[in-house]
C-alpha positions as CSV (number, residue, x, y, z in Angstrom):
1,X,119.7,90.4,86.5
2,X,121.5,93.6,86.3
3,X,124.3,95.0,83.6
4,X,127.3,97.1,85.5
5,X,128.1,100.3,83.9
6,X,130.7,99.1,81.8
7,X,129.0,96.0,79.6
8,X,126.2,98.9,79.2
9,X,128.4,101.5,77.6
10,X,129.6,98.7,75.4
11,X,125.9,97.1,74.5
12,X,125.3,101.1,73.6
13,X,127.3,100.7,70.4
14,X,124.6,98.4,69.2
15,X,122.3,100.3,70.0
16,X,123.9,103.4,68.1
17,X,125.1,100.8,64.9
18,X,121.1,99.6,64.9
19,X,120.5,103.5,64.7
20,X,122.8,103.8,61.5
21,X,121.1,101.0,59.7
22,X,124.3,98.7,59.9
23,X,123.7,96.3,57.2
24,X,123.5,92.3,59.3
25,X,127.1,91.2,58.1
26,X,128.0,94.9,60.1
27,X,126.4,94.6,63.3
28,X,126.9,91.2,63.5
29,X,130.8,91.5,63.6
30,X,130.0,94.3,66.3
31,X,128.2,91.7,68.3
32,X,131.2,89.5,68.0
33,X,133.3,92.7,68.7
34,X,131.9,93.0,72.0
35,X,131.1,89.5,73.2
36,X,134.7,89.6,75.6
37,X,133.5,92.2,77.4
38,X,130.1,91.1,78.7
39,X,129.7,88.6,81.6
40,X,126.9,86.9,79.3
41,X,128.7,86.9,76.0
42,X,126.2,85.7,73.7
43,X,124.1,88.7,75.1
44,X,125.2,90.9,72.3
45,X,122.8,89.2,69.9
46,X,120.1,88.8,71.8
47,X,120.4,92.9,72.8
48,X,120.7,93.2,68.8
49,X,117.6,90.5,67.9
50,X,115.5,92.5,70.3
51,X,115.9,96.0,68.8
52,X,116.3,94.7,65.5
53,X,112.7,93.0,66.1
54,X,111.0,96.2,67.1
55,X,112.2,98.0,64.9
56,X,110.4,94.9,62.6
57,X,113.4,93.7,60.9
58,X,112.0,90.3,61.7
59,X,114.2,88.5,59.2
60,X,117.8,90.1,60.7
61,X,116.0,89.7,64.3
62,X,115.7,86.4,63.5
63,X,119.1,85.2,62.3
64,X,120.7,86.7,65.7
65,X,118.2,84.9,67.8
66,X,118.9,82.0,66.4
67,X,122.5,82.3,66.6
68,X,122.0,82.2,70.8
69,X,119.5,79.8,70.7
70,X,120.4,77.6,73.2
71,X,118.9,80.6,75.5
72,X,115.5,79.7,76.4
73,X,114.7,83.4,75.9
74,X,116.3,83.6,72.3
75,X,114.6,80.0,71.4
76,X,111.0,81.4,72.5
77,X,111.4,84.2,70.5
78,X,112.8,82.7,67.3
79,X,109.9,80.2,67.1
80,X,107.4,83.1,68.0
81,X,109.0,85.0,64.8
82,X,108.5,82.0,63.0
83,X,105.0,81.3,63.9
84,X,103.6,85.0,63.5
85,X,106.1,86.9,61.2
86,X,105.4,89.7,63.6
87,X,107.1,91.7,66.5
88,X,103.4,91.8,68.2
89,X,101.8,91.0,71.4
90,X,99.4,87.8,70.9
91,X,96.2,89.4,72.3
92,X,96.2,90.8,76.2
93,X,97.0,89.2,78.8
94,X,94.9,87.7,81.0
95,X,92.1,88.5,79.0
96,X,91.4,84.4,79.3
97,X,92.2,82.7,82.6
98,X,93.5,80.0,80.2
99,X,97.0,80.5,80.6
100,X,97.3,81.4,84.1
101,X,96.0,78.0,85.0
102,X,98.8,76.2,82.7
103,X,101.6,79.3,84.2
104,X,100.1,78.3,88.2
105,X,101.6,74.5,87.8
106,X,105.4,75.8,87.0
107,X,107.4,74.8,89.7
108,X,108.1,78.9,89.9
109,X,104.5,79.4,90.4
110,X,104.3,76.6,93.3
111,X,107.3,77.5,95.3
112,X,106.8,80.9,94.8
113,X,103.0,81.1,96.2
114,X,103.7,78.9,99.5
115,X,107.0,81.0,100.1
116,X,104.1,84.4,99.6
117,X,101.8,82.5,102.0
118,X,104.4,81.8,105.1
119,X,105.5,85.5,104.2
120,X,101.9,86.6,104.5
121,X,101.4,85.2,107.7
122,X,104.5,86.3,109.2
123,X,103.8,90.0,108.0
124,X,100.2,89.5,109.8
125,X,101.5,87.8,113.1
126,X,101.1,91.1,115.0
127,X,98.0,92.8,112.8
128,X,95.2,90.0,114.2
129,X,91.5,91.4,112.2
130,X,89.7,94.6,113.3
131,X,87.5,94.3,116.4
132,X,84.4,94.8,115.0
133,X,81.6,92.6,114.8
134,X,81.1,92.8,110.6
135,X,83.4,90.2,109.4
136,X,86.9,91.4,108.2
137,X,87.4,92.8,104.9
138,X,90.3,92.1,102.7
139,X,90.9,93.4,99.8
140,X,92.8,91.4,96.8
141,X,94.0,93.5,93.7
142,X,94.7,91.0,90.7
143,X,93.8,87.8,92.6
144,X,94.4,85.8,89.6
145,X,92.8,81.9,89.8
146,X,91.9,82.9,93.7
147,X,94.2,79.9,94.7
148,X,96.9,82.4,96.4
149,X,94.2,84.3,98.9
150,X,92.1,81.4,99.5
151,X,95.1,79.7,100.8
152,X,95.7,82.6,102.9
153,X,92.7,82.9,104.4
154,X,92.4,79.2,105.4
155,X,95.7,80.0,107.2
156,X,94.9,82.8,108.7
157,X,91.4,81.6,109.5
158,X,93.0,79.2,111.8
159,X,95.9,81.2,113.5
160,X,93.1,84.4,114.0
161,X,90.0,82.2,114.8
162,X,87.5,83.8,112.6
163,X,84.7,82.1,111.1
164,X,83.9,84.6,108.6
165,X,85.6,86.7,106.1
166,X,84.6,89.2,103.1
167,X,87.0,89.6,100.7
168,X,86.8,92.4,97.9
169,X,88.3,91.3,94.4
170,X,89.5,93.7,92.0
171,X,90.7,93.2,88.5
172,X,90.1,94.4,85.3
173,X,88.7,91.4,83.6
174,X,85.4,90.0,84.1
175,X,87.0,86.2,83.7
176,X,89.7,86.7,86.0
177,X,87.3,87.8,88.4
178,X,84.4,85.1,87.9
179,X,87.6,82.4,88.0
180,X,88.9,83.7,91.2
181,X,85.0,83.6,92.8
182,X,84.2,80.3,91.7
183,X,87.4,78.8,93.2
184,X,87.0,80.9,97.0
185,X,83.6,80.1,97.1
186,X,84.6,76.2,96.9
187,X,88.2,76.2,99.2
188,X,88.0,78.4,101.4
189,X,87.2,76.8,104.8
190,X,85.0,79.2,106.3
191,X,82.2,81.9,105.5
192,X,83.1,83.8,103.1
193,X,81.4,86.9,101.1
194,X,82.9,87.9,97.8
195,X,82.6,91.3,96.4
196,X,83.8,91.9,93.1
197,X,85.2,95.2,91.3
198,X,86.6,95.1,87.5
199,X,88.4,97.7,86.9
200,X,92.3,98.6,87.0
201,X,93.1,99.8,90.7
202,X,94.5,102.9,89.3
203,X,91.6,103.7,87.6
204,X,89.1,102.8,90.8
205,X,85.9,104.8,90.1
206,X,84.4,107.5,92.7
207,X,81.6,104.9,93.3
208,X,83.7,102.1,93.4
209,X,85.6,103.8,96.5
210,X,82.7,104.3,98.3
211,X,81.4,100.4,97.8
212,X,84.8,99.8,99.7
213,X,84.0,101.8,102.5
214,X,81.1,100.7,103.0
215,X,82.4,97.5,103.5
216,X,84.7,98.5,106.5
217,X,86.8,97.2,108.8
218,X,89.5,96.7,105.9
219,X,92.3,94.3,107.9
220,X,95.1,94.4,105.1
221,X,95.1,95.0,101.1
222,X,97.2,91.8,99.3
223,X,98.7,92.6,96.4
224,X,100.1,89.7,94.6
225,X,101.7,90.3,91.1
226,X,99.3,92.8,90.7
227,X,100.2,96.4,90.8
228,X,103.3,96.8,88.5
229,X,101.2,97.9,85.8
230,X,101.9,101.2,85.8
231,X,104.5,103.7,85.9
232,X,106.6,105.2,89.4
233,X,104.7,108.3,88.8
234,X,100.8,106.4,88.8
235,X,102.3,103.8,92.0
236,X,102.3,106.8,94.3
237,X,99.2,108.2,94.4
238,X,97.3,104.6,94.1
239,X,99.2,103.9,97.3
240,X,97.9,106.9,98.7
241,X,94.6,105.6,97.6
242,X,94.8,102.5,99.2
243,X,96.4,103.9,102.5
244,X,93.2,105.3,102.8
245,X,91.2,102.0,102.7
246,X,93.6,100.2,105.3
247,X,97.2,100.5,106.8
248,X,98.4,97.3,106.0
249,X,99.5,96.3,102.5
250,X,100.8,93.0,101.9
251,X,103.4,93.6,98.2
252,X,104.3,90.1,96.6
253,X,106.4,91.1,93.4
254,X,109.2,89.9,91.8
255,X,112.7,91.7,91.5
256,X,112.9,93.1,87.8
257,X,114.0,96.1,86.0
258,X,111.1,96.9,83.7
259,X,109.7,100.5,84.6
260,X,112.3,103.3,84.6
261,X,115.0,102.7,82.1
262,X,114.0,103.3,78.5
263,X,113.4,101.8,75.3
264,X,115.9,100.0,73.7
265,X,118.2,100.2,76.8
266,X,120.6,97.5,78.0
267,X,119.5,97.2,81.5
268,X,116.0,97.0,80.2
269,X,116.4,94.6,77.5
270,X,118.7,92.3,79.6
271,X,116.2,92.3,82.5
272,X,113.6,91.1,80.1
273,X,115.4,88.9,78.5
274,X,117.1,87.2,82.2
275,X,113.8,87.4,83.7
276,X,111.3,85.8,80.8
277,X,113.8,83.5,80.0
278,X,113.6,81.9,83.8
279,X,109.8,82.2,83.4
280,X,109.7,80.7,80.3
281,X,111.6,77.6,81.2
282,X,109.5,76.4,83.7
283,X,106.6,76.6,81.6
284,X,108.3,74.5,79.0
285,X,108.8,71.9,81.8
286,X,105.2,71.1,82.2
287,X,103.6,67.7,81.1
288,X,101.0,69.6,78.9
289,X,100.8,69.7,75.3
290,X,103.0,71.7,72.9
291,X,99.5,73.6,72.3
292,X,99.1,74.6,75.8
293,X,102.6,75.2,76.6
294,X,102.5,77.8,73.8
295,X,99.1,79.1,74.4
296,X,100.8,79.9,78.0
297,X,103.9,81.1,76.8
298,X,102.4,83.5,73.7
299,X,99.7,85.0,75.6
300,X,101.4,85.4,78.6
301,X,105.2,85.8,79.3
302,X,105.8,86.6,75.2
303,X,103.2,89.3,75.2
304,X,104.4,91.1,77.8
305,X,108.2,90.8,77.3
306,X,107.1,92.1,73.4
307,X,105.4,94.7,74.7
308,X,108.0,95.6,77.4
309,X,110.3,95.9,74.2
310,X,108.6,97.2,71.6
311,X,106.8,100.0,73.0
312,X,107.8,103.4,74.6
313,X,108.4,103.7,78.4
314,X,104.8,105.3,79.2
315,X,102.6,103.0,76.5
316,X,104.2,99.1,78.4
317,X,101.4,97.5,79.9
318,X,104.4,95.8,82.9
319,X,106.2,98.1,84.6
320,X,108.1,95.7,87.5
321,X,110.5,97.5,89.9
322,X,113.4,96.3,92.1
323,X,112.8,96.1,95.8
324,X,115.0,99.3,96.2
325,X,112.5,101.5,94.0
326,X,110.0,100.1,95.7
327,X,110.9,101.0,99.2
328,X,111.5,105.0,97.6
329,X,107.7,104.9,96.5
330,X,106.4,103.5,99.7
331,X,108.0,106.0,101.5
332,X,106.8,108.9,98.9
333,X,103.2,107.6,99.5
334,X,103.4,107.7,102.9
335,X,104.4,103.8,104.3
336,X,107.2,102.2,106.1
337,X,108.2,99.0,104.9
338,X,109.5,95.9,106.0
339,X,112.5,93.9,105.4
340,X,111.8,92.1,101.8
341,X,111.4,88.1,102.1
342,X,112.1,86.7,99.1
343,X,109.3,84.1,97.6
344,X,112.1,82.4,95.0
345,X,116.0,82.9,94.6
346,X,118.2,82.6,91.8
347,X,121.3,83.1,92.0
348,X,121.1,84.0,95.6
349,X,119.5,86.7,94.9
350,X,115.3,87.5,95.2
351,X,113.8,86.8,91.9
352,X,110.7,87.5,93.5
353,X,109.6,88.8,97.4
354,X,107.1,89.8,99.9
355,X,107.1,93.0,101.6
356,X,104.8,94.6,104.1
357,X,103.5,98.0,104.2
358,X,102.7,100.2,107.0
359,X,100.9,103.4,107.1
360,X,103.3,105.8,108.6
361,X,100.5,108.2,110.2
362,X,99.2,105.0,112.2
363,X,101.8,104.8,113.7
364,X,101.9,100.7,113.1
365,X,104.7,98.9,115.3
C-alpha cells in the first residue's frame, strides 16, 4: 500500500491541475494522461475524486468515482456522495458501539483478533504477572466491545494460573466503555474487577494517573487499535506516560500510511483509499441488512477515511503509522521492540501486526 517515487511525481500533476481549477473535460484527459504510468491505473481518478471532493466539488468528484467504480473504495464513496451531497464525516466514530458490533463479524475483524491473541500470548510467554498478592492489573486503552481482552485474559488465565484479574479500561466514550464492562463481566472465566477511565489516553488527567497507581502491580498495557489517534509528535510522550505505569506494552495496529505525509498527497490518499477499500469489502460481505452494512460503513470506515482526506495533517482524528515509524517512536520514548507479527496479510505483506514493547531502563530480556 505504498506509491514509489515515480507514480508520485506523476499523481502530483493532479494535484497541481486541481490547484489551477482545470475545468473536468481538463483533468480528466490528465487522469487518462497518466494512467500508463501507475501500477494501479485507474488510480488517477480516484487521487482526482478525492481532492476534487474536499475541495467540495461533489459533482466533478462524483463523475471520477464513478468512472473507477468497480473499486470497492470508489463505489463507497460515490454512493456516500449520493446519499449526503456532502464531503462530511457522518457523526464521530464510535460515539455508538453500533457499528463496531456489525465491523467485529468481518472476516478481517475475526482473523485478525485470534492472530492478536496467539501474538499476545507469545509476547507474554516470558513476562508471567507481578508477584504480589493484589491481583494483576492490566490496562486496556480503546478496548472496543471487550471481546479482544476478555479473550486474552481467559488465555492467559490458564497458561499463568491466576484466579483473579483487574483490568483498567480507558476510552473516551462512556458507551464504549459500559459495552466493553458488560461483556468482561459475563466471559471472562475468572474474577475480574473492572475499573473504568473515559478519557483520550493522551489527555489522561492528573487524578486519573494517580487512580492507576493506586491500582499497582500493572503486568502489561494492551493497546489494540487504539492509540493512532494522534500525531508522531503526541505518540512520544504518551509512551513515556505509560512507560511509567508498566514496562510491557502489548501494540496491535495495522500497517497504514495515515500520519506524516500531508494533505492532498499521493502516498496519503492511496494509503486511504488501498486500506478502506480492503476494510470496506469485508463489511459488505456480511449477512446483515443494507441498513446496517451502511450504518457500519458511514460511521465508521467512511468517516474516518473523509476525515483523513478532508482535513489538515494536525486537525485528522486517525493518524496510523507503518511498523517502521513505529519502531523510531518506541525507541524515542524509551522502549525496545520486538519483531512485528503480523495479525492479517495481504499481499504478503502485514496489513495489520502485533508488536511488543519493552522498557529499555528495565532492562527486560
Amino acid at each position: 500500500m505504498f506509491l514509489n517515487n515515480s507514480e508520485m511525481n506523476h499523481l502530483i500533476l493532479i494535484k497541481d491541475a486541481v490547484k489551477k481549477d482545470f475545468v473536468y473535460t481538463e483533468l480528466l484527459n490528465l487522469c487518462k494522461t497518466i494512467q500508463p504510468n501507475l501500477q494501479e491505473p485507474n488510480f488517477s481518478f480516484t487521487y482526482a475524486a478525492c481532492i476534487l471532493a474536499s475541495r467540495n466539488k461533489i459533482q466533478d468528484a462524483m463523475q471520477l468515482f464513478k468512472l473507477n467504480k468497480e473499486d470497492t473504495f470508489c463505489s463507497i464513496m460515490y454512493t456516500y456522495l449520493e446519499d449526503y451531497g456532502v464531503f462530511e464525516p457522518d457523526g464521530k466514530v464510535f460515539k455508538s458501539a453500533a457499528p463496531y458490533d456489525i465491523y467485529s463479524r468481518t472476516e478481517f475483524f475475526q482473523i485478525h483478533q485470534a492472530r492478536a491473541i496467539q501474538n499476545t500470548i507469545k509476547i507474554l510467554e516470558n513476562i508471567p504477572p507481578p508477584d504480589s498478592e493484589s491481583p494483576a492489573t492490566i490496562i486496556d486503552i480503546g478496548p472496543g466491545n471487550g471481546s479482544l481482552i476478555a479473550k486474552i485474559v481467559n488465555e492467559i488465565a490458564s497458561v499463568h494460573q491466576f484466579n483473579s484479574i483487574r483490568l483498567v479500561f480507558v476510552d473516551p466514550f462512556e458507551d464504549m466503555l459500559k459495552t466493553a464492562s458488560e461483556y468482561c463481566k459475563e466471559n471472562i472465566e475468572v474474577q475480574t474487577e473492572i475499573i473504568t477511565i473515559c478519557c483520550k489516553i493522551q489527555e489522561i488527567t492528573t487524578e486519573q494517573v494517580e487512580l492507576i497507581k493506586q491500582n499497582t502491580p500493572v503486568w502489561f498495557i494492551n493497546a489494540a487499535l487504539s492509540i493512532h489517534h494522534m500525531p508522531w509528535e503526541q505518540k512520544i510522550p504518551m509512551l513515556k506516560q505509560l512507560r511509567t505505569f508498566s514496562p510491557h506494552l502489548v501494540l496491535t495496529e495495522v500497517d497504514w500510511n495515515h500520519d506524516l505525509p500531508e494533505k492532498d498527497s499521493p502516498e496519503l490518499i492511496f494509503s486511504v483509499a488501498k486500506s478502506y477499500g480492503i476494510f470496506c469489502k469485508d463489511i459488505f460481505k456480511l449477512p446483515v441488512s443494507e441498513k446496517d452494512k451502511k450504518l457500519c460503513l458511514y460511521l465508521f470506515p467512511i468517516s474516518e477515511a473523509i476525515n483523513i482526506i478532508k482535513q489538515d495533517r494536525l486537525n485528522r482524528i486517525d493518524f496510523h503509522t507503518p511498523i517502521t515509524e513505529w519502531k523510531k517512536i518506541a525507541k524515542e520514548a524509551g522502549y525496545s521492540t520486538d519483531k512485528a507479527m503480523p495479525t492479517y496479510v495481504v499481499d504478503d505483506k502485514p496489513f495489520a501486526f502485533t508488536m511488543g514493547f519493552q522498557d529499555k531502563a528495565a532492562n527486560i530480556r
